[in-house]
MMTF fields as JSON, N, C-alpha, C and O atoms, coordinates in Angstrom:
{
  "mmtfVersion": "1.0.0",
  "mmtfProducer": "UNKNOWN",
  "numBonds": 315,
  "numAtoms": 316,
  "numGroups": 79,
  "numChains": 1,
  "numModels": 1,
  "chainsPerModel": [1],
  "groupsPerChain": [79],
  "chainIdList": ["A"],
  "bondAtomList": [4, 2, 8, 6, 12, 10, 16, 14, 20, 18, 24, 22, 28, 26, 32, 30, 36, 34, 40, 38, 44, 42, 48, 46, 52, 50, 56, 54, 60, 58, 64, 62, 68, 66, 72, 70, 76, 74, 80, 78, 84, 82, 88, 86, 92, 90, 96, 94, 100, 98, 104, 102, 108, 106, 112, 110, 116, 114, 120, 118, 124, 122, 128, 126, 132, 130, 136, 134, 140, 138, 144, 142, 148, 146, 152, 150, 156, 154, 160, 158, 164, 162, 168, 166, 172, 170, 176, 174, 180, 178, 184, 182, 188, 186, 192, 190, 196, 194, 200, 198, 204, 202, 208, 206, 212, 210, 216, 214, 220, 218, 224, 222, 228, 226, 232, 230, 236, 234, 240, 238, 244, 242, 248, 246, 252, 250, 256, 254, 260, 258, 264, 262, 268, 266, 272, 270, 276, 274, 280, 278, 284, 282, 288, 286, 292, 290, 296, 294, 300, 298, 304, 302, 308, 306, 312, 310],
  "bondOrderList": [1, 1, 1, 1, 1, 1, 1, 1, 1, 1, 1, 1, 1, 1, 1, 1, 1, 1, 1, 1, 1, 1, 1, 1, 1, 1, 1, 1, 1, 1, 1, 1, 1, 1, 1, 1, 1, 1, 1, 1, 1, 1, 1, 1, 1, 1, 1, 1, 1, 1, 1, 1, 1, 1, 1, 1, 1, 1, 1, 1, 1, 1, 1, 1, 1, 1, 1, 1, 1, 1, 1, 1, 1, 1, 1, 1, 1, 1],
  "groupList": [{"groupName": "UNK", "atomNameList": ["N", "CA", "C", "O"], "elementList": ["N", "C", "C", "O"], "formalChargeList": [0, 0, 0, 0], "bondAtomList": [1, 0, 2, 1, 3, 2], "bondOrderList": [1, 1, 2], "singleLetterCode": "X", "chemCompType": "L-PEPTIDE LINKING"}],
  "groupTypeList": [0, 0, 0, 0, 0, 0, 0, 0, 0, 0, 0, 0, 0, 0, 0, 0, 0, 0, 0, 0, 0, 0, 0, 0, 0, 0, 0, 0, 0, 0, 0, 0, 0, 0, 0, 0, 0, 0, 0, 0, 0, 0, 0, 0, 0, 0, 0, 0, 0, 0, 0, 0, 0, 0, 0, 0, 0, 0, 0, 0, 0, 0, 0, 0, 0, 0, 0, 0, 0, 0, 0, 0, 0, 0, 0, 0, 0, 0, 0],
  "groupIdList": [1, 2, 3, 4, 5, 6, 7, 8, 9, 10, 11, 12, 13, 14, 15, 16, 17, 18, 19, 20, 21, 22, 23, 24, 25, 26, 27, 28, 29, 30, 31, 32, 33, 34, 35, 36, 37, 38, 39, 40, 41, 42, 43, 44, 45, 46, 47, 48, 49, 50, 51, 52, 53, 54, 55, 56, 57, 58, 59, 60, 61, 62, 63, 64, 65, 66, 67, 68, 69, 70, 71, 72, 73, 74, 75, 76, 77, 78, 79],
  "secStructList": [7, 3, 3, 3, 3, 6, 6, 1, 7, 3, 3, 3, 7, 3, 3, 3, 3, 3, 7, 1, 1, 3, 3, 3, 3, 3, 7, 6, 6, 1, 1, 1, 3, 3, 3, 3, 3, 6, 6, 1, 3, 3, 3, 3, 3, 7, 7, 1, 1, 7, 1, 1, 7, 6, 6, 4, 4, 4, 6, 7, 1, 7, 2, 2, 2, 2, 2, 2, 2, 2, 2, 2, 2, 2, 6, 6, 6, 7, 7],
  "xCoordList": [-13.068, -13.089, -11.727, -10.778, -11.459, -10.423, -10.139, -10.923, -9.126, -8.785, -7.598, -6.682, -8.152, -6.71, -6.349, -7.075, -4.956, -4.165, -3.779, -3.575, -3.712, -3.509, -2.279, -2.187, -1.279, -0.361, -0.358, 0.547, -1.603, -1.428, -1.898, -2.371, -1.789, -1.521, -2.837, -3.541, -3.091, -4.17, -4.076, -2.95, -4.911, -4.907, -6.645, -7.717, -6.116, -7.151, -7.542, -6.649, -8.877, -8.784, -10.144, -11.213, -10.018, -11.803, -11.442, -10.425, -12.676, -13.128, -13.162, -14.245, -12.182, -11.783, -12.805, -13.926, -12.643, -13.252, -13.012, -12.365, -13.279, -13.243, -13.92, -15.115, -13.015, -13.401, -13.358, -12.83, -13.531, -12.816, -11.425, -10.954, -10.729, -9.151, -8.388, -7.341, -9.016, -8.213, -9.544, -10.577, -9.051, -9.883, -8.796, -7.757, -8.991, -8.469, -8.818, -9.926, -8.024, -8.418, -7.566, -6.91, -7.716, -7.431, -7.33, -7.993, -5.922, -5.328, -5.228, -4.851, -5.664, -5.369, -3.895, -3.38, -3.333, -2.223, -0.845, 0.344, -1.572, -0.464, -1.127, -2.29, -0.061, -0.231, -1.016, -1.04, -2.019, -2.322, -3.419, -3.897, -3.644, -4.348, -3.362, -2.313, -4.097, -3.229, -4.122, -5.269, -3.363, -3.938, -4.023, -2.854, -4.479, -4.816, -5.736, -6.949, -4.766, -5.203, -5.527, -5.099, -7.144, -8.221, -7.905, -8.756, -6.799, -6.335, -5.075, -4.361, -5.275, -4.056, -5.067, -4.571, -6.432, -7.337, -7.851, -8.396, -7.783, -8.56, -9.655, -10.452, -9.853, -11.189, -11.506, -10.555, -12.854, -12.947, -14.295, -15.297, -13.533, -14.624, -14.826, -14.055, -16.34, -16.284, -16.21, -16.782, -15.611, -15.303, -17.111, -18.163, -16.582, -18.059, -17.611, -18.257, -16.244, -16.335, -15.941, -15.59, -15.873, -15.169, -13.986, -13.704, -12.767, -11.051, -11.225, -10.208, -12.408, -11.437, -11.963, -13.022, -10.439, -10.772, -11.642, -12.18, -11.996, -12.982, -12.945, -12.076, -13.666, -13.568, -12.807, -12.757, -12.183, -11.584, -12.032, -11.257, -13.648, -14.253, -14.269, -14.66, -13.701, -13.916, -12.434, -12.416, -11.178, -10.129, -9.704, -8.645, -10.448, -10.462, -10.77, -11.423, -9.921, -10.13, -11.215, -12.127, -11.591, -12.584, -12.854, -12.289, -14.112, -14.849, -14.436, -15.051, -13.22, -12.249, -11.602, -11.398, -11.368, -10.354, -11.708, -11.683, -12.903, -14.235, -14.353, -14.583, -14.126, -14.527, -13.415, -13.552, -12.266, -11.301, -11.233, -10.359, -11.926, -12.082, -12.845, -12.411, -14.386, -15.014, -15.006, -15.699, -13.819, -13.51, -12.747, -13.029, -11.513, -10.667, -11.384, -10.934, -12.652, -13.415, -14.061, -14.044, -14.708, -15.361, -14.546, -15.09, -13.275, -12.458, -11.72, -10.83, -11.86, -10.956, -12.008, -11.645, -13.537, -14.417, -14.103, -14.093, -13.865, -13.859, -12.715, -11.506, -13.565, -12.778, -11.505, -10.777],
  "yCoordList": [1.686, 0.896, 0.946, 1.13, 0.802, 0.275, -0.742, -1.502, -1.026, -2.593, -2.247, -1.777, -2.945, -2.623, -4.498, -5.491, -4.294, -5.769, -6.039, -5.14, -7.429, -7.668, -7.165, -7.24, -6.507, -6.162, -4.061, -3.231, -3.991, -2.44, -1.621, -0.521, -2.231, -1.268, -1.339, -2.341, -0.07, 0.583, 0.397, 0.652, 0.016, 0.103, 0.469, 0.039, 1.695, 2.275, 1.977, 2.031, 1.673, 1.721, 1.038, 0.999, 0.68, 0.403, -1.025, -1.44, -1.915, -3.443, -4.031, -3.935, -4.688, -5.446, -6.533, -6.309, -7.63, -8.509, -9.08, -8.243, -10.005, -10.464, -12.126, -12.413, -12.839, -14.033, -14.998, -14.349, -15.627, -16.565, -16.206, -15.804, -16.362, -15.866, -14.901, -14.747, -13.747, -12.529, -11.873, -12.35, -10.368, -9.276, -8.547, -8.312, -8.087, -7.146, -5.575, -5.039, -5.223, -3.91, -3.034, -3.679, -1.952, -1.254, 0.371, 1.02, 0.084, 1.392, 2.272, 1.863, 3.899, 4.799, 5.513, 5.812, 5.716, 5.987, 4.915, 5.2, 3.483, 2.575, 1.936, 2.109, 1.149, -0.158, -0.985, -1.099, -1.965, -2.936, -3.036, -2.048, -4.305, -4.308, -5.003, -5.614, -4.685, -5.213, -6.138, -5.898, -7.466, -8.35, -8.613, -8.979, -8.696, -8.935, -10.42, -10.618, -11.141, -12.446, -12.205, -11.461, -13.126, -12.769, -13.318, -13.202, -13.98, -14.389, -13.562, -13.93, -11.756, -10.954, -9.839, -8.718, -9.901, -8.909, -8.98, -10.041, -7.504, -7.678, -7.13, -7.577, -5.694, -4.686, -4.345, -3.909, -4.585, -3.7, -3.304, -3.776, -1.428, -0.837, 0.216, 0.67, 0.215, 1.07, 2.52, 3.139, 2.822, 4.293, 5.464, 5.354, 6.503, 7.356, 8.463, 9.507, 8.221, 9.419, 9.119, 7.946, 9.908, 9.633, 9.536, 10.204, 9.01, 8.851, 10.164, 10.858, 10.752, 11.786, 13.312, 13.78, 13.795, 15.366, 16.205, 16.406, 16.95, 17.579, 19.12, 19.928, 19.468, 20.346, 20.025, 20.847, 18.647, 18.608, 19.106, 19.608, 18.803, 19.348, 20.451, 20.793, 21.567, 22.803, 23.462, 24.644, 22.573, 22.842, 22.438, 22.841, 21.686, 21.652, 22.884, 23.911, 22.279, 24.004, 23.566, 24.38, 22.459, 21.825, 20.709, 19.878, 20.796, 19.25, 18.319, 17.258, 18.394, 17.104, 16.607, 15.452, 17.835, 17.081, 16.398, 15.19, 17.208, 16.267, 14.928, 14.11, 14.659, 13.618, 12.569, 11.455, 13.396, 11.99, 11.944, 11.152, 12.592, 12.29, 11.061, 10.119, 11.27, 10.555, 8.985, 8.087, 8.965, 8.03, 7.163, 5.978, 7.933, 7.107, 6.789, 5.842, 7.518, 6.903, 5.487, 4.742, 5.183, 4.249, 3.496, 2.392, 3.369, 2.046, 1.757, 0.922, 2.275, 2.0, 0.798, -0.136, 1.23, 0.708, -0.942, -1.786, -1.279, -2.429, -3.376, -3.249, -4.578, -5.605, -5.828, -6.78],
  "zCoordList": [2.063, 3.267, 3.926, 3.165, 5.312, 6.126, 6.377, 6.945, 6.089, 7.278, 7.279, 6.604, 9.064, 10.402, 10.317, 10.249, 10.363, 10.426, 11.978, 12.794, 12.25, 13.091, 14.384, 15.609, 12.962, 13.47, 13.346, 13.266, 13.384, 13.753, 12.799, 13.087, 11.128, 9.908, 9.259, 9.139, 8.829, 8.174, 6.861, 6.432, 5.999, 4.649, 4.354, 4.779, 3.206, 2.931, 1.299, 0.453, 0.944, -0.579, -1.254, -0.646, -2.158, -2.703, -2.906, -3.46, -2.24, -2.39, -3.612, -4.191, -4.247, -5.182, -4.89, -5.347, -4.238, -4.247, -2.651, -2.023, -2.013, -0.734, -0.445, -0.375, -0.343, -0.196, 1.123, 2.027, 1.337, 2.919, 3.069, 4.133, 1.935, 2.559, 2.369, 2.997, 1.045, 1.199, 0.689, 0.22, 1.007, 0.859, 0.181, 0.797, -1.315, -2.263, -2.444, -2.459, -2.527, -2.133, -3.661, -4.478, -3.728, -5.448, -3.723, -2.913, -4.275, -2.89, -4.016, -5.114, -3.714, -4.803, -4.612, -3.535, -5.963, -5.931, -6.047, -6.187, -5.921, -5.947, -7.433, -7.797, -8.187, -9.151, -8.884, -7.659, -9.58, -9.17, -7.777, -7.22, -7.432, -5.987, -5.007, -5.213, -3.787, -2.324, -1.716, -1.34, -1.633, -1.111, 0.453, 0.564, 1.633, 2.504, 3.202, 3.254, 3.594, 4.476, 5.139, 6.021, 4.936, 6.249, 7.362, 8.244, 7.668, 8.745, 9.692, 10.625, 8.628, 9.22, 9.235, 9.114, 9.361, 9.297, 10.535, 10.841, 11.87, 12.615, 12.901, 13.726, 11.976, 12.017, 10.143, 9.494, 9.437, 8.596, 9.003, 9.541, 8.13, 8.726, 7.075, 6.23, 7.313, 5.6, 5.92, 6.818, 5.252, 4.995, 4.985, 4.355, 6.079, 5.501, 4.783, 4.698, 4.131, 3.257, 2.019, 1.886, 0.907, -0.113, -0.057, 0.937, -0.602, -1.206, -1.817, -1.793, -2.438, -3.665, -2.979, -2.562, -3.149, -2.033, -2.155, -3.244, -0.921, -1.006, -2.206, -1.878, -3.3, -3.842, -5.242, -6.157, -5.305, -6.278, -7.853, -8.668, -8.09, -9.351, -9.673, -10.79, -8.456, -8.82, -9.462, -9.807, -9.59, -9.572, -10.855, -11.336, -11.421, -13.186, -13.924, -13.743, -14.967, -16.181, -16.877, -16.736, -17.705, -18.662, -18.266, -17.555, -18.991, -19.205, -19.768, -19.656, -20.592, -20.959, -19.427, -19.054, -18.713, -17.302, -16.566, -16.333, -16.204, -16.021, -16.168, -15.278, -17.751, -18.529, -17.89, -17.385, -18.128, -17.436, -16.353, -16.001, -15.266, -14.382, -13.964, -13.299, -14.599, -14.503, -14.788, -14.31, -15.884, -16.453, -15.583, -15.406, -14.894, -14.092, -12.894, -12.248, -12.349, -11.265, -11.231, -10.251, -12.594, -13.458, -13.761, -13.737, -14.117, -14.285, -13.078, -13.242, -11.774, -10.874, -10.065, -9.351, -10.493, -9.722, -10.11, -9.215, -11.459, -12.066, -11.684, -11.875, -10.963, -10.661, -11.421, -11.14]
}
């Protein structure tokens, strides 16, 4: 998903959780999640594509890099 802030800035990343006053987001590539006050939120908009690049499965050597792939997809999903 996207969300544009009131003040201009884009943040891109997968829906943690979202309540009346913040919307959490799990940004890839950073620590942790990014919190966002719904009172500094002026557009979300969901993403129509995937975060993970195009072709990336074909650029693995084995099914162990597969496996952890799959793996780090599956725990990123988790609240």
């Amino acid at each position: 998903m996207n969300v544009y802030t009131v003040n201009g800035k884009q943040i891109t990343g997968i829906r943690v959780s979202e309540d009346d006053d913040e919307i959490v987001l799990r940004v890839p590539g950073q620590v942790g999640v990014t919190k966002i006050a719904q009172e500094d939120v002026d557009e979300v908009v969901e993403s129509k594509v995937s975060l993970m690049p195009a072709g990336l499965t074909t650029q693995l050597k084995n099914r162990g890099e597969f496996d952890d792939l799959m793996k780090y997809v599956l725990e990123t999903r988790k609240p």
